[in-house]
C-alpha positions in Angstrom: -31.1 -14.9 -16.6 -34.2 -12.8 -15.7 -35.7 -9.5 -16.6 -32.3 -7.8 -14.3 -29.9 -8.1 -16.4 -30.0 -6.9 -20.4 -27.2 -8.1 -22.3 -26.6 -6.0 -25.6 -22.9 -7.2 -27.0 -19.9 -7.4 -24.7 -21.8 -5.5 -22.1 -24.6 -6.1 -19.0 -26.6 -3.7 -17.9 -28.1 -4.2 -14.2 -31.7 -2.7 -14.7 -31.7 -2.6 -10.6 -28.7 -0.3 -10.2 -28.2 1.1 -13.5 -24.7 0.2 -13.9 -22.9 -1.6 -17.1 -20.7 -4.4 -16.5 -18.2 -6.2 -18.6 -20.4 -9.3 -19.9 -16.7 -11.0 -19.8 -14.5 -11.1 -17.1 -10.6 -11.4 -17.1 -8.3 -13.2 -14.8 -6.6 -14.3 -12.3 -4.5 -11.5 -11.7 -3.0 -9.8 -8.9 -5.0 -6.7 -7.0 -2.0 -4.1 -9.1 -2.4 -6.2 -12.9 -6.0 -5.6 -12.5 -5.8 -1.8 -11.5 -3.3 -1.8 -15.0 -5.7 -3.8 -16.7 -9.1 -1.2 -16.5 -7.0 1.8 -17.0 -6.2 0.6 -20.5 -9.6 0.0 -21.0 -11.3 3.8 -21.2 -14.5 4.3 -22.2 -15.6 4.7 -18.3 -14.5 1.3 -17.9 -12.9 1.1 -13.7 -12.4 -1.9 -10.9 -16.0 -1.8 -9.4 -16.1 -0.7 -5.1 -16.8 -3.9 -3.2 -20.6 -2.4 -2.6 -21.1 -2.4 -6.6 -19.9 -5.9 -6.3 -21.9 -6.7 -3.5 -25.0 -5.7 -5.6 -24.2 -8.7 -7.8 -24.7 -11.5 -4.8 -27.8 -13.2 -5.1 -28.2 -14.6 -1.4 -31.3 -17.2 -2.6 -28.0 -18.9 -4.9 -24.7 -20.2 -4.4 -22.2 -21.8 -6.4 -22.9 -19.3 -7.8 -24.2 -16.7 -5.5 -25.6 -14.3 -8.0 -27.5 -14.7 -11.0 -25.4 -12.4 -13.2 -25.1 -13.8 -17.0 -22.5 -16.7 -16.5 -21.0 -16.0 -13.3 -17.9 -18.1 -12.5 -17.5 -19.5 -8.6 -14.7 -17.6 -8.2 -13.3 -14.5 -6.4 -13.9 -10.8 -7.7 -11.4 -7.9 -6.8 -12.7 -4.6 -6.4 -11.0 -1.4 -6.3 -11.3 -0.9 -2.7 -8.6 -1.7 -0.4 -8.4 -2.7 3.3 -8.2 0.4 5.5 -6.5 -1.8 8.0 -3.8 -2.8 6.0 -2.5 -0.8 2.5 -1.1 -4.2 1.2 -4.9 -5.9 1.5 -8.0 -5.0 -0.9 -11.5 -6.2 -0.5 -12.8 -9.0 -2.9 -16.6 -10.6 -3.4 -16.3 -14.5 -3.4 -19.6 -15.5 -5.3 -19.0 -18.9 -4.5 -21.6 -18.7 -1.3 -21.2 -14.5 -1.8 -19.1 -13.6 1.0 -16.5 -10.5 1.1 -13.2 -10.8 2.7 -10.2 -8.7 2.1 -6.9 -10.7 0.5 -3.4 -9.4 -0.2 -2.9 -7.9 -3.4 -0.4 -10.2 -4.7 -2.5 -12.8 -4.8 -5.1 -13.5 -7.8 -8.6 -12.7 -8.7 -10.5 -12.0 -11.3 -11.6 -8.7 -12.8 -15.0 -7.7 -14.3 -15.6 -3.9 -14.6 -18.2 -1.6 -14.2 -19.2 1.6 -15.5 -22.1 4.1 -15.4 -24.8 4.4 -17.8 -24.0 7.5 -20.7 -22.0 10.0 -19.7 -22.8 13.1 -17.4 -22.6 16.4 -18.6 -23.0 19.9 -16.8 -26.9 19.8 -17.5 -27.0 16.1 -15.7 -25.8 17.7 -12.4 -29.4 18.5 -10.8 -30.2 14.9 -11.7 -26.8 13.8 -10.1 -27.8 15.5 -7.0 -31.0 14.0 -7.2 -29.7 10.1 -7.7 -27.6 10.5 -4.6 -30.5 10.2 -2.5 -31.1 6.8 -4.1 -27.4 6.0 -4.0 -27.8 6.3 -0.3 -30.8 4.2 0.1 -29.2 1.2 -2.4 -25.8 1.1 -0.4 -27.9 0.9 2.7 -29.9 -2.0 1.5 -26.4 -3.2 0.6 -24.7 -3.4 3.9 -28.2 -5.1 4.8 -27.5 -7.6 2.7 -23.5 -7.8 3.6 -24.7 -8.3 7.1 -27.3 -11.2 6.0 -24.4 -12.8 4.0 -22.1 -12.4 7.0 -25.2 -14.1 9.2 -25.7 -16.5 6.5 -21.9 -17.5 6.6 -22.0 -17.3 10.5 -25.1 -19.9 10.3 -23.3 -22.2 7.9 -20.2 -22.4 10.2 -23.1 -23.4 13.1 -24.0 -26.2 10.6 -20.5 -27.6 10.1 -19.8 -27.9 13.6 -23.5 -29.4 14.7 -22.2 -32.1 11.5 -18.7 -32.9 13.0 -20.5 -33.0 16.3 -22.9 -35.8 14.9 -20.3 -37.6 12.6 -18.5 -38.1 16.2 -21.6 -39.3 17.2 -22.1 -41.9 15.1 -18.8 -43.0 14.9 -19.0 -43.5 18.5 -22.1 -46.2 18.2 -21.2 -48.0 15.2 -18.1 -48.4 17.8 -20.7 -49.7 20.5 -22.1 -51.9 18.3 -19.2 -53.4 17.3 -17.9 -54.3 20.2 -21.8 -55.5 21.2 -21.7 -57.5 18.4 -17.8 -59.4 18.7 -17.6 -62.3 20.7 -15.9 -62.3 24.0 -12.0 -64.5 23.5 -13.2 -67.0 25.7 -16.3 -67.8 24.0 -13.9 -69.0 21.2 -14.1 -73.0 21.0 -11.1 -74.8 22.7 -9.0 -76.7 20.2 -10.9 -79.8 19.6 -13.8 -79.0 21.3 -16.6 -79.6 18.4 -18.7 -77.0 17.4 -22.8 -76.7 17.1 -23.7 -76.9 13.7 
């Protein structure tokens, strides 16, 4: 698990960004019966921005790509939603860690996210103070989105280089195939005896 992650009860808490996440996660559901689902949860509980998920993705791992307490390969919505299409939200895959956005009838699972303690009126020069970190951590995220988007980019390269050279092989086992089949018409006549 690593020193990251502190599990005390039904929650994580990510020492790195200082969030608490549901040490269970609930699913499949559609991008709606999630939304449904955290608001009856209180307690600060909400469906985590695709960033926060982002921050999960462990790009050294796959299968899966994060190293989060018993983290299903599966798809992860988050509460943001495609600003290219209303009907669309944005989901983390941590099969190999990639984001895409899906339509939000179909099904993903859920785990949620919260802040550490609540903030009062005194917190606020200290809010001000974390947004400057904020900043910096959702930088080093996109960073990381791009090397996943590289990384994904990379492993299409692969695929094709592998068809390319499965079509190559096929092609001289072929060769050697017909190298090594006898022309018809060395085939003995009828009759005709054979060399033994």
């Amino acid at each position: 698990m690593g020193e990251r992650y502190e599990i005390t009860g039904d929650v994580v808490l990510d020492t790195t960004t200082g969030l608490e996440w549901q040490h269970e996660h609930a699913g499949p559901m559609t991008w709606q019966q999630a939304m449904d689902y955290v608001a009856k949860l209180g307690d600060g509980w909400r469906l985590p921005t695709v960033i926060e998920l982002v921050s999960l993705v462990d790009y050294d791992r796959c299968d899966p790509a994060s190293a989060f307490p018993a983290m299903p390969v599966a798809a992860f919505w988050s509460s943001s939603s495609d600003a290219g299409s209303a009907s669309y939200a944005w989901y983390v895959n941590f099969g190999l860690g990639y984001v895409d956005s899906g339509g939000k009838p179909t099904t993903g699972y859920v785990r949620c996210v919260r802040r550490r303690g609540a903030l009062g009126d005194s917190d606020l020069g200290s809010l001000r103070e974390d947004g400057t970190i904020a900043i910096n951590d959702c930088a080093d995220l996109r960073a990381a989105h791009r090397r996943a988007h590289d990384a994904e980019a990379a492993l299409s390269r692969i695929r094709g280089d592998l068809a390319a050279a499965e079509q190559a092989v096929r092609e001289v086992l072929s060769q050697v195939e017909t190298a090594l089949t006898p022309p018809d018409d060395a085939a003995p006549e009828a009759g005709e005896e054979v060399d033994r």
